[in-house]
C-alpha positions in Angstrom: 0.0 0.0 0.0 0.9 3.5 -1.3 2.5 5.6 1.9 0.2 9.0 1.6 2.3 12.1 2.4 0.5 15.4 3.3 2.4 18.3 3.9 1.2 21.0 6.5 2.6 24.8 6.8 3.2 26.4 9.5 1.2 29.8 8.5 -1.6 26.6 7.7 -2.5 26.1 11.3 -5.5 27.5 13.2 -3.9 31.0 15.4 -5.3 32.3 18.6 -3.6 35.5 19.8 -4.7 36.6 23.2 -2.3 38.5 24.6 -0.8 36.7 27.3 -0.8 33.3 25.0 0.2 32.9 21.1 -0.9 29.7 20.0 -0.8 27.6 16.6 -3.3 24.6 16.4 -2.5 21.2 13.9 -6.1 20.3 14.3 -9.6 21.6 15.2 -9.8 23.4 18.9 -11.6 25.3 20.8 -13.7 27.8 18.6 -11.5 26.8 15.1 -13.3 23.8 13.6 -12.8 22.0 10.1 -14.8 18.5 10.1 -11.6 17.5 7.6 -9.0 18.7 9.6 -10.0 17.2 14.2 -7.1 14.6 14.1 -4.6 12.2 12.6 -4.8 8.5 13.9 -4.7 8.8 17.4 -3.4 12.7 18.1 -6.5 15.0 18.1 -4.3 17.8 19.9 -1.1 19.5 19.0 -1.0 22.6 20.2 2.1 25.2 19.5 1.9 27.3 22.9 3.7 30.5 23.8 2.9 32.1 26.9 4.1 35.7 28.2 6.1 36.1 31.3 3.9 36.1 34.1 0.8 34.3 32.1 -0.9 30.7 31.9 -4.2 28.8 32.1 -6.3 29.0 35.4 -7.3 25.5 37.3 -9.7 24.1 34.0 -10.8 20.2 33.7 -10.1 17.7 31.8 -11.2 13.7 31.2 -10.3 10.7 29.7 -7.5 12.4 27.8 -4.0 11.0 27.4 -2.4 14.7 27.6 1.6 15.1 27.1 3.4 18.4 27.6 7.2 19.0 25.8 9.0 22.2 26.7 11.0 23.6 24.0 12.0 26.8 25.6 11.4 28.0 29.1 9.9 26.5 32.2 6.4 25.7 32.5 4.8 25.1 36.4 2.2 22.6 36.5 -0.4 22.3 39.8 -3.6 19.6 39.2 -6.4 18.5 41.9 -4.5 15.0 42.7 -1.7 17.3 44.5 1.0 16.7 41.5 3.2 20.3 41.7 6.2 20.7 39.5 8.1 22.8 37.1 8.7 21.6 33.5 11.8 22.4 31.4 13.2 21.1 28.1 14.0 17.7 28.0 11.7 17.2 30.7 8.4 14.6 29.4 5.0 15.4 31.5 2.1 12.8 30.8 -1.3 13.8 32.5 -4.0 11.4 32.7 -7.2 12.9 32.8 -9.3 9.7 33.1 -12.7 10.4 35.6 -11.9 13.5 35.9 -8.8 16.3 37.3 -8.5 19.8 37.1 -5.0 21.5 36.6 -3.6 24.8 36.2 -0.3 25.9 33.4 1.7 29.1 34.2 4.8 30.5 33.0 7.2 30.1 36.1 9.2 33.0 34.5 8.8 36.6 35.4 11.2 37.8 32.6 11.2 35.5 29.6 8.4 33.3 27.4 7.5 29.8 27.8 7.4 27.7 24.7 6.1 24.0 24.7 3.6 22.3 22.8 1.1 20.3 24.5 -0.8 17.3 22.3 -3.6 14.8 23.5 -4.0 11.1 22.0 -6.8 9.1 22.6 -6.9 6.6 25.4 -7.3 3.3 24.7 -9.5 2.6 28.1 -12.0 5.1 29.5 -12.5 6.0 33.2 -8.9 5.1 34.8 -7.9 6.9 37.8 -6.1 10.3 37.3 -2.5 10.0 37.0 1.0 12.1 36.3 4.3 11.4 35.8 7.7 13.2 34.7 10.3 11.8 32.9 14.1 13.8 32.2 14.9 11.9 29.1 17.7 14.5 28.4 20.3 12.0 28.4 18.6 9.9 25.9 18.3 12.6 23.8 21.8 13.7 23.8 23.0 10.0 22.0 21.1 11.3 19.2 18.5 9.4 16.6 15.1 9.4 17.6 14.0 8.6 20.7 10.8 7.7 22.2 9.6 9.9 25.3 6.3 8.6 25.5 4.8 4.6 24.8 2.1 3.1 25.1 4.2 -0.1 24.2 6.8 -0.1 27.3 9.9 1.8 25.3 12.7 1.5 28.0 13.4 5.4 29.2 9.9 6.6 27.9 7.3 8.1 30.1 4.2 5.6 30.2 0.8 6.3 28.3 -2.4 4.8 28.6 -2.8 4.0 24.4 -1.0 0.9 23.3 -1.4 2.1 19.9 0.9 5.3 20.4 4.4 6.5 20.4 5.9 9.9 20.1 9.3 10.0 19.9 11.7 13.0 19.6 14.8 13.6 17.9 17.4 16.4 18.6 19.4 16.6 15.2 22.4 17.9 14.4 23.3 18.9 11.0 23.3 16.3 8.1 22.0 14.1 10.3 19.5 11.4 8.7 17.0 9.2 10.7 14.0 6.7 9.7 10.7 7.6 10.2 8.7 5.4 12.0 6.5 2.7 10.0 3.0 2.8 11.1 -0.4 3.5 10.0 -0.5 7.0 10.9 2.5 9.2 11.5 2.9 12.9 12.4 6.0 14.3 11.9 6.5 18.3 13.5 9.6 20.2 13.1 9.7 22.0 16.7 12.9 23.4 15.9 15.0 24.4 12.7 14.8 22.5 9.2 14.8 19.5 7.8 14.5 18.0 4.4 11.7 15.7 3.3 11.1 13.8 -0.2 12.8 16.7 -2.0 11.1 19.7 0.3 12.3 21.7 2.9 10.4 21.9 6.4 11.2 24.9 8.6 10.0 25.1 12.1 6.2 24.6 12.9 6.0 22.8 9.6 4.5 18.8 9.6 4.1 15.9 7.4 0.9 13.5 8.0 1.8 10.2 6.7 -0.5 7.4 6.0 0.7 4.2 5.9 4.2 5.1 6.5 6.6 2.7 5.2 10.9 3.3 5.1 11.3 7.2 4.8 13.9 9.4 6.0 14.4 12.8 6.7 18.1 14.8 6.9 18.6 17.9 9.4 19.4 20.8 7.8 21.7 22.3 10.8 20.6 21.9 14.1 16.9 20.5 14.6 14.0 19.1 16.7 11.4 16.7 15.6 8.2 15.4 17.5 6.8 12.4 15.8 3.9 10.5 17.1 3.0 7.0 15.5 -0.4 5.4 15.6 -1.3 1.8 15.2 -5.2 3.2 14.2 -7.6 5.7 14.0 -9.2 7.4 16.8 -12.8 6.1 17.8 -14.7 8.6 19.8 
């Protein structure tokens, strides 16, 4: 079967500009809506979030929601109902499991500078678990270089644990030249957080992704220094 390649711009992606928070979204949320455009296999979310010094999102609620938060600049402080407090910085992997029901609160912990971090939701594979959290520093994993996966549903050594057995994300730092195999999968979403990259004779720049369908053996090269979130799904989501 045919791998299907769709390639998304940056300037593509639904913008909400509030002051406080600058925000790109890869699918349908909140008030932006497209019925052809609310997910790709299992990610319904991915969110490009920049948030002033000083701002964030008040205690809101969430359920049954696989939610994973990736710093790319900054520090981001995270407080939820279940008495989890912590600070996230880059490198640092934050899984939230909404399951019956928790309410959290996202702030800048910075006075002075921005917080940049994207924050994406997949689908769990059971419905009303008990809330849960975790951090994972998987900075030194990162630093061998390659892709790496941060959060599995499939019990990856080093990765944080998700509740979706269909779902992987995995993140690569890249230095320049560097070349590395996408993953094979049904569903793939590549994002280039960071930098450029080249793709089946196109350039990416940063905020730029590629939806593949029925992925098989492709590769992309870094084009200086880069960073790529890619999250693989074994199916569609059913909601």
């Amino acid at each position: 079967m045919n791998t299907q390649i769709d390639i998304r711009r940056a300037h593509t992606r639904f913008p909400t500009d509030i002051g406080w928070l600058k925000s790109q979204h890869s699918f349908s949320f909140g008030s932006h809506f497209d019925a052809q455009n609310v997910e790709h296999g299992l990610l319904i979310v991915s969110n490009d979030d920049t948030v002033a010094p000083g701002g964030g999102f008040n205690p809101h609620s969430h359920a049954d929601m696989e939610i994973i938060s990736w710093v790319l600049e900054g520090e981001l402080e995270h407080q939820d109902s279940t008495g989890n407090h912590g600070v996230i910085y880059p490198g640092l992997v934050q899984r939230m499991s909404a399951g019956t029901g928790i309410s959290h609160s996202e702030m800048n912990a910075s006075k002075a500078n921005p917080v940049h971090f994207l924050q994406m939701w997949v689908v769990p594979d059971t419905l009303g678990i008990e809330p849960s959290y975790e951090e994972v520093d998987v900075t030194p994993l990162l630093a061998a270089g390659g892709l790496v996966a941060v959060a599995s549903g499939q019990g990856h050594d080093g990765a944080i644990a998700i509740n979706q057995t269909g779902a992987v994300m995995w993140v690569g730092r890249l230095v320049d030249g560097e070349t590395v195999t996408i993953p094979q999968a049904p569903f793939v979403h590549v994002f280039v957080a960071k930098g450029a990259v080249s793709f089946a004779k196109s350039e990416l720049t940063q905020g730029d992704a590629i939806r593949l369908t029925n992925s098989q053996a492709l590769s992309l090269t870094s084009n200086g220094a880069s960073e790529i979130v890619i999250w693989e799904s074994q199916t569609a989501a059913e909601r």
